[in-house]
Phi, psi and omega in degrees: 000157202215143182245128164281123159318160152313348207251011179095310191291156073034071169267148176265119209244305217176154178256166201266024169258009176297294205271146160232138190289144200057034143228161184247181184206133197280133170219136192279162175227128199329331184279013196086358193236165247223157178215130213243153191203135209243171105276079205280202187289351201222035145087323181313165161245161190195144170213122179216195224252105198286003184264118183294127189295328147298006195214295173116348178296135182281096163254346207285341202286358217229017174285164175269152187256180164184216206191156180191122181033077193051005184285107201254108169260148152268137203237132184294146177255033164250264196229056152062007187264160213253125190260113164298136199261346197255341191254326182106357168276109198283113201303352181242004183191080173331332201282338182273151153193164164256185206253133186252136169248144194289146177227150190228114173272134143230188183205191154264347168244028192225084175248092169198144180262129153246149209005144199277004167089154158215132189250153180250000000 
């Protein structure tokens, strides 16, 4: 599995038997800053900015996951606001997001890119 950087290129994080639905997993990114990378329950991969905006701690990966009005989120597990996993946005504060990334499975049977990501 592969996270697109801020920087345009293509990493390589983990492969997606790696990942368990409802737990994240922290991946460092060349620029120093850090990506939380999700499975949710309906098979997706999500990957977003593991760092809380509020606190400044790389926790999210270490969040609880759910869903709000179809939405598959992560709740920071210092003081609980909630991240859309697919946009990066916070559901409990318009004014906030963490940074959302394109994430790409490949394989020799497996290719396919998910969400197109947006880095702030």
């Amino acid at each position: 599995m592969e996270i697109r950087c801020p920087d345009g290129g293509w990493l390589a994080v983990c492969g997606p038997d790696d990942l368990t639905p409802g737990r994240g997993v922290a991946a460092l990114l060349p620029d120093g800053s850090q990506a939380a990378l999700f499975l949710d329950r309906a098979g997706r991969i999500h990957a977003i900015g593991n760092r809380d905006p509020f606190t400044g701690a790389q926790v999210l990966s270490r969040g609880l996951t759910g869903s709000a009005a179809g939405r598959p989120f992560v709740a920071s597990p210092l003081l609980k606001q909630r991240f859309d996993l697919a946009t990066g946005d916070c559901l409990d504060d318009p004014e906030v997001s963490v940074p959302a990334y394109g994430v790409r499975v490949r394989g020799p049977e497996r290719k396919a890119e998910q969400g197109a990501g947006r880095a702030h």
